[in-house]
Backbone as numpy.savetxt, mean C-alpha at the origin, in Angstrom:
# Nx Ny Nz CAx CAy CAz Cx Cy Cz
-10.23 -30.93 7.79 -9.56 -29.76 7.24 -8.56 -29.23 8.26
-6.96 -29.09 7.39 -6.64 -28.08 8.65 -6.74 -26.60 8.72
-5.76 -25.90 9.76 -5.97 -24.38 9.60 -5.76 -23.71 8.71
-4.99 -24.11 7.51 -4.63 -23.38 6.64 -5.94 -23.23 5.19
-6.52 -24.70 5.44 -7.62 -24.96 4.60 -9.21 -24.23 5.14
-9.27 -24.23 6.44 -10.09 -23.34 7.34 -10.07 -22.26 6.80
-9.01 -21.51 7.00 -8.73 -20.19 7.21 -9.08 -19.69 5.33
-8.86 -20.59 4.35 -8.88 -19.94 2.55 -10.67 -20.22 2.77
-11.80 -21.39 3.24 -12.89 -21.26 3.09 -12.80 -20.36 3.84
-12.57 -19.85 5.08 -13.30 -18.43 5.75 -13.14 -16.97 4.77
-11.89 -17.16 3.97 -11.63 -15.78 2.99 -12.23 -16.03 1.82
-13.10 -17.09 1.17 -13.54 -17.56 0.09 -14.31 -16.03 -0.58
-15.44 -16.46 0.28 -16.76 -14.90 0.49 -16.55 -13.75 -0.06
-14.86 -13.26 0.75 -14.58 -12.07 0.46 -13.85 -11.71 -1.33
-13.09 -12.70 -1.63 -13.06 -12.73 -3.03 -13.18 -11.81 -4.15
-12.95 -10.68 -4.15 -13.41 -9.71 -5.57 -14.05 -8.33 -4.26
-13.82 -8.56 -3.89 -14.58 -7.42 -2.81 -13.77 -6.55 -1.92
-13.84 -5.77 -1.54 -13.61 -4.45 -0.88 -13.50 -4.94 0.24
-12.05 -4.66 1.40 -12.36 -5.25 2.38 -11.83 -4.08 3.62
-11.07 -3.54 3.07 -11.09 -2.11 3.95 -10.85 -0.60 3.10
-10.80 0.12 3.97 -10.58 1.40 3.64 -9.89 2.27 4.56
-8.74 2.66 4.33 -8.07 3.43 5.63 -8.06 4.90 5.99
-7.46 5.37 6.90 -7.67 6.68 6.88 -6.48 7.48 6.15
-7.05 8.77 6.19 -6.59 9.92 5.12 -5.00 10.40 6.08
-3.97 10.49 5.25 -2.66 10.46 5.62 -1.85 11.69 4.83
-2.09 12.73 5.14 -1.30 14.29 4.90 0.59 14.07 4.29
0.37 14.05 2.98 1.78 14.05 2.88 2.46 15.53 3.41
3.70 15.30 3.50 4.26 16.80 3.64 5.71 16.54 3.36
6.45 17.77 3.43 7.84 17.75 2.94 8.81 17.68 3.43
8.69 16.82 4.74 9.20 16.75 5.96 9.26 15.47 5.37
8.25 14.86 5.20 7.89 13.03 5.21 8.85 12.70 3.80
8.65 13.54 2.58 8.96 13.37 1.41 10.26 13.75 1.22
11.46 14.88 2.22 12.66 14.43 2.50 13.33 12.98 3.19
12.89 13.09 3.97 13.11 12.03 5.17 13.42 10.58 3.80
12.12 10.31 3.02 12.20 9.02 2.34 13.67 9.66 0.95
13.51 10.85 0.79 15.07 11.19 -0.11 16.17 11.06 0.43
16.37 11.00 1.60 17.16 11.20 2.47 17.75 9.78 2.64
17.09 8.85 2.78 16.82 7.56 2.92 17.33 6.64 1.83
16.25 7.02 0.89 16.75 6.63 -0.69 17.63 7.07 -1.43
18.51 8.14 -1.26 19.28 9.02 -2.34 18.55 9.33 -3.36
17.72 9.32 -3.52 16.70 9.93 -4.40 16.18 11.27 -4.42
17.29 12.54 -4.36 16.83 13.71 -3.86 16.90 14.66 -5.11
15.96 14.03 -6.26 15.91 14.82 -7.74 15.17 16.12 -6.92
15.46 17.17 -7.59 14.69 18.42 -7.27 13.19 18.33 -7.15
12.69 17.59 -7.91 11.13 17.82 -8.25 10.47 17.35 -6.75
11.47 16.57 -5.98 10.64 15.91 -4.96 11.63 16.79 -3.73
12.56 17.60 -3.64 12.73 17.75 -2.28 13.56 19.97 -2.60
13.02 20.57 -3.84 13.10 22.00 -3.91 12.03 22.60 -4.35
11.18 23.13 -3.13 10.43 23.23 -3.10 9.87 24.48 -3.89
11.33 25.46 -3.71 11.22 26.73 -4.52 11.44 26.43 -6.31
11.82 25.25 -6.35 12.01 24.77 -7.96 11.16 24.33 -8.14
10.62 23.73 -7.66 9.05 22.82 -8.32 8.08 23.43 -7.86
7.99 25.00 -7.41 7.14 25.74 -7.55 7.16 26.62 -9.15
8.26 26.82 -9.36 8.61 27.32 -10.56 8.48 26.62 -11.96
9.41 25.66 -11.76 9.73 24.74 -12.94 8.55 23.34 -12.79
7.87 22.96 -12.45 7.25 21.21 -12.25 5.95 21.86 -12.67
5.41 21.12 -13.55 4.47 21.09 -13.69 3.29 20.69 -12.72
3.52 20.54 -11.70 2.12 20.56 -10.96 2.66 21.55 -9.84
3.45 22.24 -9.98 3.63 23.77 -9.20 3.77 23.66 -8.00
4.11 22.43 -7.31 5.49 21.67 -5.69 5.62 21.03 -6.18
6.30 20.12 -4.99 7.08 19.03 -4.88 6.28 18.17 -4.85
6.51 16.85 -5.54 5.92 15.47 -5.31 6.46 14.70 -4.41
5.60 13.74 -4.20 5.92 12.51 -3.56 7.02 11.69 -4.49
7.70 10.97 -3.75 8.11 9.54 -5.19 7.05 8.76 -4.81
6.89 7.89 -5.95 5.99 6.72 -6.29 6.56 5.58 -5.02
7.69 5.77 -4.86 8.14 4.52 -4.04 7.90 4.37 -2.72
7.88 6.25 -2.48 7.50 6.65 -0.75 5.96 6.01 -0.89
4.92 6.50 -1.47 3.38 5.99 -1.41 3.76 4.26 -1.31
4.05 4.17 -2.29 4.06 2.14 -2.07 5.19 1.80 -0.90
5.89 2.50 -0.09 6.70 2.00 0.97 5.19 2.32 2.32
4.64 3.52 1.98 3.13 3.60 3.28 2.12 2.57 3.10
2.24 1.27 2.23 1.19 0.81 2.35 0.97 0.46 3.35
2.05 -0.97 4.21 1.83 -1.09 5.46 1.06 0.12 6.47
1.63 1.05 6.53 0.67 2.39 7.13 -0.64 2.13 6.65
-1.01 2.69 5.75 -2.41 3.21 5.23 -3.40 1.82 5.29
-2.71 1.19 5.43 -3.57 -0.61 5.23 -3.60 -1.11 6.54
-3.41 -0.58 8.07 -3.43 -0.79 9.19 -2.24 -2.52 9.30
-2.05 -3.09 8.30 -1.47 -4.07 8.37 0.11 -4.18 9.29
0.88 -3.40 10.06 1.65 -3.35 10.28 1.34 -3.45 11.88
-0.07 -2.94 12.19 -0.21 -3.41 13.60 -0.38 -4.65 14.36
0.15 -5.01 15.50 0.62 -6.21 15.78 -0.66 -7.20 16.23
-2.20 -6.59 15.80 -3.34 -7.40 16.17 -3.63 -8.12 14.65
-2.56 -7.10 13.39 -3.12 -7.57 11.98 -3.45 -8.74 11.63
-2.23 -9.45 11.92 -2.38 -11.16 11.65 -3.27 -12.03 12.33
-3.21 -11.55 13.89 -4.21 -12.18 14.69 -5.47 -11.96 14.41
-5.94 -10.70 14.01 -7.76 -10.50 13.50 -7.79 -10.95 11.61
-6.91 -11.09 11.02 -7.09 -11.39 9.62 -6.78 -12.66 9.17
-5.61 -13.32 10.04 -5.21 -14.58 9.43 -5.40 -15.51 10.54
-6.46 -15.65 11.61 -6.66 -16.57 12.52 -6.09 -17.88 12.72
-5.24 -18.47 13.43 -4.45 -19.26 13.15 -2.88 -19.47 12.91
-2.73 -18.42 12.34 -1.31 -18.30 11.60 -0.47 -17.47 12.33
0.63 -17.49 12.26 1.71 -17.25 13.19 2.53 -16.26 12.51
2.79 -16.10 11.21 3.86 -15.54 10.17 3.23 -15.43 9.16
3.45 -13.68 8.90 2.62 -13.01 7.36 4.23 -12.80 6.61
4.85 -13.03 5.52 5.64 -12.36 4.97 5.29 -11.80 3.56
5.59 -10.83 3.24 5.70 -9.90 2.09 6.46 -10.81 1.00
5.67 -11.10 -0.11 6.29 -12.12 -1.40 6.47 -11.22 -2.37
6.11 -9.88 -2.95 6.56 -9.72 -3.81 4.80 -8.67 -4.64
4.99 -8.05 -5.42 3.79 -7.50 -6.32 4.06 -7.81 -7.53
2.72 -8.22 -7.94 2.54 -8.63 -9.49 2.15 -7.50 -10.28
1.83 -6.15 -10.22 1.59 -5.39 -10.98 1.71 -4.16 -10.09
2.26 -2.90 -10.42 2.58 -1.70 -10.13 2.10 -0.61 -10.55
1.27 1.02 -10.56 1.64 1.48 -11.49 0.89 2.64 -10.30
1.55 3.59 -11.09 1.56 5.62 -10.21 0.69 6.13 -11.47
-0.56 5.74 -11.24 -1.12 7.37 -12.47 -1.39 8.29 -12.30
-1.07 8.67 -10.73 -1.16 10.36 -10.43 0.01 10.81 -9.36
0.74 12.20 -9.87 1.45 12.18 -8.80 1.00 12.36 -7.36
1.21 12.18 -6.35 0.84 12.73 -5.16 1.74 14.50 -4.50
1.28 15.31 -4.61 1.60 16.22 -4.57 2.12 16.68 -3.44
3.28 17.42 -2.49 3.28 17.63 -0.96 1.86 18.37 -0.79
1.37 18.18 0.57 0.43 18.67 1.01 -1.06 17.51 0.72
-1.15 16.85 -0.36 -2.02 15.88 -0.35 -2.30 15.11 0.58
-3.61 14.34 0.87 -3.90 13.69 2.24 -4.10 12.58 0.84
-3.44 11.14 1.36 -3.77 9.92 0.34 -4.59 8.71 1.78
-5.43 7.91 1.09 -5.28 6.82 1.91 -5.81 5.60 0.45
-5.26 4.30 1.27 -5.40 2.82 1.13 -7.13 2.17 0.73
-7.30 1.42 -0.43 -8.17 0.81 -0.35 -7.79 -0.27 -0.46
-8.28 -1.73 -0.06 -8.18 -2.74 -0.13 -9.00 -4.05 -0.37
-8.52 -4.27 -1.64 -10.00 -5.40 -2.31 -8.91 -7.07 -2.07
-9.42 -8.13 -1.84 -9.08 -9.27 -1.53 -9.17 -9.88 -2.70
-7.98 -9.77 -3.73 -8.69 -10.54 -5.18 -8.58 -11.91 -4.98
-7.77 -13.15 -4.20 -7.62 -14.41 -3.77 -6.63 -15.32 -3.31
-7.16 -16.05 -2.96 -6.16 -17.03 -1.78 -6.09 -18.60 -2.53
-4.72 -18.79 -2.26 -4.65 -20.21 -2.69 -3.85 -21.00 -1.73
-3.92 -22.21 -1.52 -2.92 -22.96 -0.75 -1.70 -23.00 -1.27
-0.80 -23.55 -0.09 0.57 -23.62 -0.29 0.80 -25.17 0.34
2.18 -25.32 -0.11 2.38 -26.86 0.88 2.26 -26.79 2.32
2.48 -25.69 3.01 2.79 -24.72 4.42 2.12 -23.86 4.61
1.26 -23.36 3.94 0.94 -21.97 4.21 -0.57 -21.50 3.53
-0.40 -20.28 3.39 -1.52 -19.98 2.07 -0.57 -18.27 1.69
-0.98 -18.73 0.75 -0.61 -17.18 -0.51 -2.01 -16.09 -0.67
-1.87 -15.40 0.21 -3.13 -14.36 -0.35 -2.47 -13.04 -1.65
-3.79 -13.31 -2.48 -3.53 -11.64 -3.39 -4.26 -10.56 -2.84
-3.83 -9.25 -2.70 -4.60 -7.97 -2.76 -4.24 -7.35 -3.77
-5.66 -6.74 -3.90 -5.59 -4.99 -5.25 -5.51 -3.96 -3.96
-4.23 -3.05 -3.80 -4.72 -1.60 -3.35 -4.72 -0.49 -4.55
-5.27 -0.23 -4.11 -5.37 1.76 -4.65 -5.09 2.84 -3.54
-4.51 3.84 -4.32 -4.01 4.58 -3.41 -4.73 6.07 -3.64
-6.36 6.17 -2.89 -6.64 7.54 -3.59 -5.70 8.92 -2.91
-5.97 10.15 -3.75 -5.54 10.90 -3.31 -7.19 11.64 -2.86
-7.15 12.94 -1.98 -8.54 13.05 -1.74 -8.57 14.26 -2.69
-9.50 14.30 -3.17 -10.14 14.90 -4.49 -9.47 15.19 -5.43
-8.74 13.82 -6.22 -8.41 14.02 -6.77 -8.69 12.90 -7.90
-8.87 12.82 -9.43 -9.52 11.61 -9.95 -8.99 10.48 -10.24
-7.70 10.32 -10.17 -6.94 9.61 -10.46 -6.10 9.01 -9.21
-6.04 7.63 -8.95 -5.22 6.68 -7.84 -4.10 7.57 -8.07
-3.23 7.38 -6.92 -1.82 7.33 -6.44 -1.02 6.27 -7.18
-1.94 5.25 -6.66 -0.72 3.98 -6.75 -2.31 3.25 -6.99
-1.86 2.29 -7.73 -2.67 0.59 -7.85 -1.89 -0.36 -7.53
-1.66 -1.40 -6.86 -0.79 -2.18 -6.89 -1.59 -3.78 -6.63
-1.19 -4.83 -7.04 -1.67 -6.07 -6.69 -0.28 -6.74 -5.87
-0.51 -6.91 -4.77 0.41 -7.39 -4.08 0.54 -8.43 -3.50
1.14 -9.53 -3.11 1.09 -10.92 -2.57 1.78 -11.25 -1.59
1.22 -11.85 -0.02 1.73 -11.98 0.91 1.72 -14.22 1.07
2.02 -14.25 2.35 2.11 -15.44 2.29 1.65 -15.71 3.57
1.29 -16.25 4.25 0.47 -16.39 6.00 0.91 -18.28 5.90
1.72 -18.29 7.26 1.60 -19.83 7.71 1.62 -19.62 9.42
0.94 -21.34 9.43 0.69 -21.47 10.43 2.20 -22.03 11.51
């Protein structure tokens, strides 16, 4: 076997299962300009604070959906430079392929603390590489409804 075939039996196990959980991450309206600022995306609901106290139905400002799914790297510790080395043993290069399913069923509100869950739904070979899937969710804290769900797909070679 080589490393790439190593490395999908060592993630076999985990399969359908829960594999982390990150910590709790305080939105605020500092963070939620900055990404308007960024994006041109500066609809009122997400960056007037005295309007979407008034007019928005959840009485502030929201997050965009895009700022939460741009923190995954954050909330999923994946962006730190031991990630690949403690998760993909072997492999040299993680790149970002793309998400197969998306969806925001709650807004995240300024002032909300959200964090990352992370279930390993599966790994397949590549000619080069291996293709892993994840499910995250994005809870908000006490609140009943995810942030974000997303199934996302990376790629790890050696």
């Amino acid at each position: 076997m080589n490393e790439t075939e190593l490395l999908l039996e060592e993630l076999r196990p985990d399969f359908g299962r829960e594999i982390a959980v990150g910590e709790w991450l305080a939105i605020d309206q500092p963070r939620i300009d900055a990404f308007a600022a960024a994006t041109g995306d500066t609809q009122w609901i997400h960056v007037d604070p005295a309007r979407a106290g008034k007019e928005s139905p959840y009485g502030t400002t929201v997050a965009h959906g895009f700022l939460t799914l741009s923190l995954l790297p954050f909330l999923t510790g994946s962006n730190s430079p031991d990630y690949l080395r403690q998760h993909f043993p072997g492999m040299r290069l993680r790149v970002n392929y793309g998400l197969n399913k998306l969806r925001f069923p709650a807004p995240v509100k300024c002032g909300d603390r959200i964090r990352a869950r992370t279930q390993l739904k599966d790994a397949t070979l590549l000619d080069k590489g291996l293709e892993v899937t994840y499910l995250f969710t994005v809870d908000i804290e006490g609140a009943g409804k995810p942030a974000l769900v997303a199934e996302q797909v990376v790629r790890v070679y050696p």
